[in-house]
PyMOL CGO cylinders between C-alpha atoms (Angstrom):
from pymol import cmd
from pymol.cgo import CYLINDER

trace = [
    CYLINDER, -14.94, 30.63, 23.30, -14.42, 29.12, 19.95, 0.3, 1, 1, 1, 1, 1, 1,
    CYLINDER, -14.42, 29.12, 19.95, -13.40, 25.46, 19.58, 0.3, 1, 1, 1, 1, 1, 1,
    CYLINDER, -13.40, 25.46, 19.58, -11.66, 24.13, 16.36, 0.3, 1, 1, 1, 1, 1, 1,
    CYLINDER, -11.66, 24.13, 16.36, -11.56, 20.49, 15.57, 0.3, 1, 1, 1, 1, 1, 1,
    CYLINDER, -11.56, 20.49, 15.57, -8.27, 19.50, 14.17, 0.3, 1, 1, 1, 1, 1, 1,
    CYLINDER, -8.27, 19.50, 14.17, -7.81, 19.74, 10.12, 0.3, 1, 1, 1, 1, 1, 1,
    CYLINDER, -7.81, 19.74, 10.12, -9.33, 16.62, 8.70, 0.3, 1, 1, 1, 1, 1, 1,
    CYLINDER, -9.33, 16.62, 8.70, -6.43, 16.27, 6.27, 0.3, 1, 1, 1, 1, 1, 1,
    CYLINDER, -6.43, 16.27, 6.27, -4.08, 16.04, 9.14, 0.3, 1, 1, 1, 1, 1, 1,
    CYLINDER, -4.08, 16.04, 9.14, -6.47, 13.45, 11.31, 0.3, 1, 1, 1, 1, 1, 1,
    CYLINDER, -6.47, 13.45, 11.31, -6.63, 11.75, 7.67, 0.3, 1, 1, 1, 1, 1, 1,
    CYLINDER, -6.63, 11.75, 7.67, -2.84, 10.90, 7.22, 0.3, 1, 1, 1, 1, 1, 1,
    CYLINDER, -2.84, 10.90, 7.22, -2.29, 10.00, 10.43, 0.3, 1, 1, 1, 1, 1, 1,
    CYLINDER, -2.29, 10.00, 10.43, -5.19, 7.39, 10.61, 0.3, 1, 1, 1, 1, 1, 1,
    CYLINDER, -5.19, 7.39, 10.61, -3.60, 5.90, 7.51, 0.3, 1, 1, 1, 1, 1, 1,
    CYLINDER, -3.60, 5.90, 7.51, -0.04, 5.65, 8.59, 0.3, 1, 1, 1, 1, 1, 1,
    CYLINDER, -0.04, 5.65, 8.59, -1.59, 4.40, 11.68, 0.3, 1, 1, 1, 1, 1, 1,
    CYLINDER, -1.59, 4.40, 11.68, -3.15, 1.25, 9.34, 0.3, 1, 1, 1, 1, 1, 1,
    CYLINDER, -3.15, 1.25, 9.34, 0.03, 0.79, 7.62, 0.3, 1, 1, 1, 1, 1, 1,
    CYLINDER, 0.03, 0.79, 7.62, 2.09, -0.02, 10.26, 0.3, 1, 1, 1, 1, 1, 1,
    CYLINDER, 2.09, -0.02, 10.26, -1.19, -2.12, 12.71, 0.3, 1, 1, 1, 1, 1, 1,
    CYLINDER, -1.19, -2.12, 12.71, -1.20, -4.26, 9.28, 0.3, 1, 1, 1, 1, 1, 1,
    CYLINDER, -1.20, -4.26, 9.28, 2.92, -4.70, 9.31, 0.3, 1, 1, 1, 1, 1, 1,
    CYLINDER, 2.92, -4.70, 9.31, 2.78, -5.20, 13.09, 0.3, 1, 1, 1, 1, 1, 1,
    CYLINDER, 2.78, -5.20, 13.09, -0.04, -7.98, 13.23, 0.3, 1, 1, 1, 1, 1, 1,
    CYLINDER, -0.04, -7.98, 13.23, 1.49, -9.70, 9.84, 0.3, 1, 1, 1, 1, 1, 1,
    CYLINDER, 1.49, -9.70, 9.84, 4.84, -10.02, 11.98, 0.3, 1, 1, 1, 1, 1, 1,
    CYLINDER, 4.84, -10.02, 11.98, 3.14, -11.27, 15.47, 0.3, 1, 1, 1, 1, 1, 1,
    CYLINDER, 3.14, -11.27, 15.47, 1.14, -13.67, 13.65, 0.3, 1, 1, 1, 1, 1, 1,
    CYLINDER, 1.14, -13.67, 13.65, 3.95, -15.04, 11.30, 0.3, 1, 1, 1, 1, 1, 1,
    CYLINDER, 3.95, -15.04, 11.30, 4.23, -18.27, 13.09, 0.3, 1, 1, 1, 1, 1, 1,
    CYLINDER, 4.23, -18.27, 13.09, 0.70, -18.83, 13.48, 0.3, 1, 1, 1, 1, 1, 1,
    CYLINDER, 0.70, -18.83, 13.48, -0.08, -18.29, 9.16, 0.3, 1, 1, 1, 1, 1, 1,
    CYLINDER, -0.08, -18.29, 9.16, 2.78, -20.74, 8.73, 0.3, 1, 1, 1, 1, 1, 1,
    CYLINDER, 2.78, -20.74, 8.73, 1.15, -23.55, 10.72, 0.3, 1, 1, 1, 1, 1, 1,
    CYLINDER, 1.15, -23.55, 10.72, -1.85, -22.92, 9.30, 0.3, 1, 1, 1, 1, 1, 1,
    CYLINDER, -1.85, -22.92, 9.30, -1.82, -21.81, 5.77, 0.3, 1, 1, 1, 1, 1, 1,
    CYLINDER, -1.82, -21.81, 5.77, 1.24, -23.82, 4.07, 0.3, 1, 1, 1, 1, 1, 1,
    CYLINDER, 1.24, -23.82, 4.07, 2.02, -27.80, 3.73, 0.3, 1, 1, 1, 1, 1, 1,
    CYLINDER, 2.02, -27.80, 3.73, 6.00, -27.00, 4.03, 0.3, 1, 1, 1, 1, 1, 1,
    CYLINDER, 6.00, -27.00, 4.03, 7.86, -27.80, 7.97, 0.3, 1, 1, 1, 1, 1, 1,
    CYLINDER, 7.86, -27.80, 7.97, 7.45, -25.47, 10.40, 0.3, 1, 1, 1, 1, 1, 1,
    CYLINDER, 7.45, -25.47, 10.40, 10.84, -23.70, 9.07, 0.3, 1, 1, 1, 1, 1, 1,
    CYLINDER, 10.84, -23.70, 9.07, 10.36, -23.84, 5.55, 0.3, 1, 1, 1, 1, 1, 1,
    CYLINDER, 10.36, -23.84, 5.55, 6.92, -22.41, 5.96, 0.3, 1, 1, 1, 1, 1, 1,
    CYLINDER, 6.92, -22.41, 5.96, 8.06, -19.36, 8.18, 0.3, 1, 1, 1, 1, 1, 1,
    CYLINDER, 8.06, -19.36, 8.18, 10.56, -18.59, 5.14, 0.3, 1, 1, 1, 1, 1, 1,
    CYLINDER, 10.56, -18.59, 5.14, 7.71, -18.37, 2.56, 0.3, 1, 1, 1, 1, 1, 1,
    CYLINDER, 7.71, -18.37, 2.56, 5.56, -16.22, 5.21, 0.3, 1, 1, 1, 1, 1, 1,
    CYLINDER, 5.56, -16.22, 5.21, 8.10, -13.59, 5.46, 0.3, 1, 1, 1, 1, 1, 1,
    CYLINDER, 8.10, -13.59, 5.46, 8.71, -14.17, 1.66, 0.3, 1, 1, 1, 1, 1, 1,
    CYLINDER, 8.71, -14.17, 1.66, 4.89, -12.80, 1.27, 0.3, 1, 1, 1, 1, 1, 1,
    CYLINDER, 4.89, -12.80, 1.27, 5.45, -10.50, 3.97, 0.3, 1, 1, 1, 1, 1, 1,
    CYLINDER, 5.45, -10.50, 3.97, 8.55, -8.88, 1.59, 0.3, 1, 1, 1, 1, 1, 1,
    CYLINDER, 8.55, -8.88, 1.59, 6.24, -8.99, -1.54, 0.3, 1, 1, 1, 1, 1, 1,
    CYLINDER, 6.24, -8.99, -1.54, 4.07, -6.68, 0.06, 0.3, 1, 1, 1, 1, 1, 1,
    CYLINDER, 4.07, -6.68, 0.06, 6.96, -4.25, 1.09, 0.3, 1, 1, 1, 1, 1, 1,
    CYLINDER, 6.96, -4.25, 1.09, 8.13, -4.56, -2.86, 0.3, 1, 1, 1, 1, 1, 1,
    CYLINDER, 8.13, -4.56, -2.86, 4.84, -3.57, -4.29, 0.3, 1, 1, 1, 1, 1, 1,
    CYLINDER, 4.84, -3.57, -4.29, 4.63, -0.32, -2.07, 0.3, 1, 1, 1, 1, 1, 1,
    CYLINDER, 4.63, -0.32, -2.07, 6.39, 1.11, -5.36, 0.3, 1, 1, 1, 1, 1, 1,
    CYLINDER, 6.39, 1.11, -5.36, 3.53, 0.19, -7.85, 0.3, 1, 1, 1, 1, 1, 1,
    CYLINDER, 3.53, 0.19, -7.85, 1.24, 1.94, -5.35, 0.3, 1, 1, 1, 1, 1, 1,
    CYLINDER, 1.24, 1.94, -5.35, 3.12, 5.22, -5.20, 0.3, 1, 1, 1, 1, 1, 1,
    CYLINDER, 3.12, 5.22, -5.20, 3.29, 4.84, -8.86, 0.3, 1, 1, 1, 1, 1, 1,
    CYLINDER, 3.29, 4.84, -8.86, -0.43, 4.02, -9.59, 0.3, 1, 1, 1, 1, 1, 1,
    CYLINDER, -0.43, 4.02, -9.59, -1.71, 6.53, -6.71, 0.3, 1, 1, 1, 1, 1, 1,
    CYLINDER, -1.71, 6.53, -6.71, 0.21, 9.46, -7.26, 0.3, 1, 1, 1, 1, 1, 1,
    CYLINDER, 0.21, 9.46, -7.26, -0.70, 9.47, -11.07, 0.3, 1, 1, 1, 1, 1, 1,
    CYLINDER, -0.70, 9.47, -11.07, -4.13, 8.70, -10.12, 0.3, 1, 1, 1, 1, 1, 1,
    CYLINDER, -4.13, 8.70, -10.12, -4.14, 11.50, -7.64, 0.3, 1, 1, 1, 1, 1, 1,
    CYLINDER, -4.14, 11.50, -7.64, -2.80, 14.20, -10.15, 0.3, 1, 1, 1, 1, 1, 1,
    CYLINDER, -2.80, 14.20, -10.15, -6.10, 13.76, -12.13, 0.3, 1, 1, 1, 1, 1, 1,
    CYLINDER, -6.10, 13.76, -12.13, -8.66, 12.49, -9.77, 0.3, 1, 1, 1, 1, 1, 1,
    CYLINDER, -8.66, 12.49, -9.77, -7.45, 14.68, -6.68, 0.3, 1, 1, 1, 1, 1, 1,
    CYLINDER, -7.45, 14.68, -6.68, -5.07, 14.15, -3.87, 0.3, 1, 1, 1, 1, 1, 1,
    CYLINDER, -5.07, 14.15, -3.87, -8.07, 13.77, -1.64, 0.3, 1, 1, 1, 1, 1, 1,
    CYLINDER, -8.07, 13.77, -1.64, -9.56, 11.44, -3.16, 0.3, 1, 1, 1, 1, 1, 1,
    CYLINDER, -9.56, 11.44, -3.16, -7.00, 9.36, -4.19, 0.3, 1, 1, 1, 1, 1, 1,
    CYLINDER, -7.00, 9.36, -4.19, -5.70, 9.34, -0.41, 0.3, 1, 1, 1, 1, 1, 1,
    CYLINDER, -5.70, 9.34, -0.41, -9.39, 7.99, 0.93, 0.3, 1, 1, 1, 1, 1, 1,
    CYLINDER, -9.39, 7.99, 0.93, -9.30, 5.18, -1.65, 0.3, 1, 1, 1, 1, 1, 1,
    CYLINDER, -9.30, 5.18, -1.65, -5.63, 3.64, -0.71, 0.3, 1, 1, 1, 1, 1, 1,
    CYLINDER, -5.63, 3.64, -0.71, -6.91, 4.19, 3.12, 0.3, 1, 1, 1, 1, 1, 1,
    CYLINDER, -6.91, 4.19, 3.12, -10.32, 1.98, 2.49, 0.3, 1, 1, 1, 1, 1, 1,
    CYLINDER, -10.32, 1.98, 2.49, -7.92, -0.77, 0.26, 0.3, 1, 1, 1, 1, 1, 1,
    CYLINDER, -7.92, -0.77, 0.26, -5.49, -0.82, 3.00, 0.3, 1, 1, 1, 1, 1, 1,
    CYLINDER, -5.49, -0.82, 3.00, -7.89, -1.97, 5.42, 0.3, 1, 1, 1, 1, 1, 1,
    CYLINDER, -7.89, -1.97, 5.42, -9.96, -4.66, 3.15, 0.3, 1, 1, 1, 1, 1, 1,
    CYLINDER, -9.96, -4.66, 3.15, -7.12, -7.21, 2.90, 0.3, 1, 1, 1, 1, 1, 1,
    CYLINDER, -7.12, -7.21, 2.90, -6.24, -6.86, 6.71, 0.3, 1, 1, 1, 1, 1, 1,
    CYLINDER, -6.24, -6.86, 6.71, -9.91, -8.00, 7.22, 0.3, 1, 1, 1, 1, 1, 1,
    CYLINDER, -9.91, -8.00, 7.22, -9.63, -10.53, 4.60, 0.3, 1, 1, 1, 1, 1, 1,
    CYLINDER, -9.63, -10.53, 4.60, -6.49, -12.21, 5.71, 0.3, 1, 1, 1, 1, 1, 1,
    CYLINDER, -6.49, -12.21, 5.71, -8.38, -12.88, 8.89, 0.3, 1, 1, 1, 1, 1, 1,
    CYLINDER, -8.38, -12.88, 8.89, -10.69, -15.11, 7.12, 0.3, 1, 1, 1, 1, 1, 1,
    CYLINDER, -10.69, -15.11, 7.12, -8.71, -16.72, 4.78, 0.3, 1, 1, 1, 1, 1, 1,
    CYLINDER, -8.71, -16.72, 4.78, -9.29, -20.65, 5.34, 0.3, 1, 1, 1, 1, 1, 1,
    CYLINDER, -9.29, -20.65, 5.34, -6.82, -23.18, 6.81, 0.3, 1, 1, 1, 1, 1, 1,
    CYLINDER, -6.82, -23.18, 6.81, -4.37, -24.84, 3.98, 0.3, 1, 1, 1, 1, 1, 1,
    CYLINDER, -4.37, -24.84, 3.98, -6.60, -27.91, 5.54, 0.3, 1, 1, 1, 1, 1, 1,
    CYLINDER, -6.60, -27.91, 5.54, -9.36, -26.64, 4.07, 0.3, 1, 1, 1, 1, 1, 1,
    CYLINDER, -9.36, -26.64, 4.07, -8.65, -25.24, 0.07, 0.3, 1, 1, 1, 1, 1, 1,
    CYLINDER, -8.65, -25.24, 0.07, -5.54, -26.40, -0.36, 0.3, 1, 1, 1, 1, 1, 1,
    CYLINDER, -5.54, -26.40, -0.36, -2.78, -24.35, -1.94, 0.3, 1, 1, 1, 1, 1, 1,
    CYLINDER, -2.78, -24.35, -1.94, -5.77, -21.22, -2.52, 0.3, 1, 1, 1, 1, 1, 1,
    CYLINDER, -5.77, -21.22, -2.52, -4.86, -20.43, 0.90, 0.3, 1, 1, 1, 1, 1, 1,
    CYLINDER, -4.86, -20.43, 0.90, -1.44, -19.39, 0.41, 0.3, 1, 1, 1, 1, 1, 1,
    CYLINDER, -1.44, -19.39, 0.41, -2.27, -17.86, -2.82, 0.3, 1, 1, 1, 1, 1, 1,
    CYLINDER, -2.27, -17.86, -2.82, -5.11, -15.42, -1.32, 0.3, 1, 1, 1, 1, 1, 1,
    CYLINDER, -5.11, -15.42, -1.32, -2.64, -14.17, 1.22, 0.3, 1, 1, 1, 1, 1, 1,
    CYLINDER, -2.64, -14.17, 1.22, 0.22, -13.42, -1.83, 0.3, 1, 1, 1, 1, 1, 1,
    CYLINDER, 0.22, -13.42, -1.83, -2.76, -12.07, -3.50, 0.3, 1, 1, 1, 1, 1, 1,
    CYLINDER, -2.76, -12.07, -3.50, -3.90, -9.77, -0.44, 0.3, 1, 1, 1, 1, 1, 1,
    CYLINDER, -3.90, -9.77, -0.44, -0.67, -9.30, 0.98, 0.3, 1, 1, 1, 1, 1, 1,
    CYLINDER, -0.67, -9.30, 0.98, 0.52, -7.28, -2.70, 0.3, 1, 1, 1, 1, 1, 1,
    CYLINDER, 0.52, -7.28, -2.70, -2.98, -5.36, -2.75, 0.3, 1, 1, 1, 1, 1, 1,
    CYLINDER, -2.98, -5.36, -2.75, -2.06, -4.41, 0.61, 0.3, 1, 1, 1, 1, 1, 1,
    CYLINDER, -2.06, -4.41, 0.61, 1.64, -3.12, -0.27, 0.3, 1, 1, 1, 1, 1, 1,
    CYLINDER, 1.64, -3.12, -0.27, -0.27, -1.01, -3.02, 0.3, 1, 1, 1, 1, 1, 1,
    CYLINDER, -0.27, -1.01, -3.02, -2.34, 0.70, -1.00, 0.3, 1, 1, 1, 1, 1, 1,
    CYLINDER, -2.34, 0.70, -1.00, 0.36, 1.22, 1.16, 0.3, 1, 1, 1, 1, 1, 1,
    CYLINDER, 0.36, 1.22, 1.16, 2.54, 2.82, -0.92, 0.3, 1, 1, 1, 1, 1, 1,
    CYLINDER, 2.54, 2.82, -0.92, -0.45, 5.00, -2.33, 0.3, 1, 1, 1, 1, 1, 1,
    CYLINDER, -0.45, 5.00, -2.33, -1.70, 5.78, 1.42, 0.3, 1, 1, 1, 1, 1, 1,
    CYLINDER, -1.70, 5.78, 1.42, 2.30, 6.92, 2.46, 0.3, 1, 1, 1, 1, 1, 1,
    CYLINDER, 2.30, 6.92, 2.46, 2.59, 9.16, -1.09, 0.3, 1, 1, 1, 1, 1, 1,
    CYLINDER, 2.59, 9.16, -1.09, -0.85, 10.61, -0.61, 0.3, 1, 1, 1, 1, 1, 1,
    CYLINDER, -0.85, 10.61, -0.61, -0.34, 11.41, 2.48, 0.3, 1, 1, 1, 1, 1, 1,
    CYLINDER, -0.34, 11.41, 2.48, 3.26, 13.03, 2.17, 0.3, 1, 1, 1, 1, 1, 1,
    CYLINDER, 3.26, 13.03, 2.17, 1.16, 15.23, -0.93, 0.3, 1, 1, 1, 1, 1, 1,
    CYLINDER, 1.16, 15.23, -0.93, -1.90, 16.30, 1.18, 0.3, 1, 1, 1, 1, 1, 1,
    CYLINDER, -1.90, 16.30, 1.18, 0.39, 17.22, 4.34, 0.3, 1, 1, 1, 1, 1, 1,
    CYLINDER, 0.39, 17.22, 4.34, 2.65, 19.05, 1.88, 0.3, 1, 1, 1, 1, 1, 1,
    CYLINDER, 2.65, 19.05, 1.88, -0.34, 21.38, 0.25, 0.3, 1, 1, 1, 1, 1, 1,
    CYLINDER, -0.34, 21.38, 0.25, -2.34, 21.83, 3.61, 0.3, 1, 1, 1, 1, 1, 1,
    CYLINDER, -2.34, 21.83, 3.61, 0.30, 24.91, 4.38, 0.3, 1, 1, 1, 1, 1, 1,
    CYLINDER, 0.30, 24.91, 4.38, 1.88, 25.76, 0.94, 0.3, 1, 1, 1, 1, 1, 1,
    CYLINDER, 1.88, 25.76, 0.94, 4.01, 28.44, 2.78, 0.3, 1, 1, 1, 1, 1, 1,
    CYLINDER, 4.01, 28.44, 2.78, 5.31, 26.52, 5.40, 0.3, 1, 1, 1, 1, 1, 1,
    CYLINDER, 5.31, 26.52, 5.40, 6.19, 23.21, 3.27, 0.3, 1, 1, 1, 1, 1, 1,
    CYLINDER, 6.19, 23.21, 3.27, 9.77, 22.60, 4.22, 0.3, 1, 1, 1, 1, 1, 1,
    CYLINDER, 9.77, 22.60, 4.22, 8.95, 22.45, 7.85, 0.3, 1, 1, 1, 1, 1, 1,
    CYLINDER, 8.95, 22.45, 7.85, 6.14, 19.96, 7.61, 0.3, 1, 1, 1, 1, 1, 1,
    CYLINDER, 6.14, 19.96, 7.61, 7.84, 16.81, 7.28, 0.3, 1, 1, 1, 1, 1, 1,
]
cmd.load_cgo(trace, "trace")
């Protein structure tokens, strides 16, 4: 009896959307907590700006699908699908380690703009790439994929 693993492309794209949406998830749970921590404002004010990151994130998805998809037309689908997988999981580790406002100051809400867009870039290259690879895995079956 012959056992086949499933298609690495497949286990691939779903490990990425899987990111994605772990990094959207915990960002939203621990909105209150990176307010109290990482800005001067009041509690409310602060929550407004967290979200406002949160959005800037969502916004630069487009760059990413932009930047990835040209960079997988002459580097490789593949390859370019790997890289916004690895980048989408860097600032997720990062914003865990990001130091209290207490701390550096206004650097704190800063790095977590600055990973927060790097992580809407990857995003958007991860859910593009992905949409590619799954689309050229079965060339004659493409318009039941998705």
């Amino acid at each position: 009896m012959h056992i086949t693993s499933p298609p690495n492309k497949h286990f691939r794209t779903a490990f990425g959307n899987l990111i994605e949406w772990y990094d959207f998830g915990l960002y939203g749970y621990l909105a209150h907590f990176l307010s109290k921590h990482l800005l001067p404002a009041p509690e409310t004010h602060s929550l407004v700006i967290i979200f406002l990151i949160f959005a800037s994130g969502i916004v630069s998805r487009l760059l990413g699908g932009i930047v990835f998809s040209h960079w997988g037309d002459t580097h490789g689908r593949q390859r370019a699908l790997n890289f916004s997988i690895l980048i989408m999981t860097l600032p997720t580790v990062m914003m865990g380690l990001i130091p209290s406002y207490q701390t550096i100051g206004l650097l704190a809400p800063f790095l977590l703009l600055l990973l927060r867009i790097i992580q809407g870039i990857s995003a958007g290259g991860q859910y593009s790439g992905a949409l590619t690879v799954l689309g050229d895995a079965n060339p004659n079956r493409r318009a039941r994929q998705c």
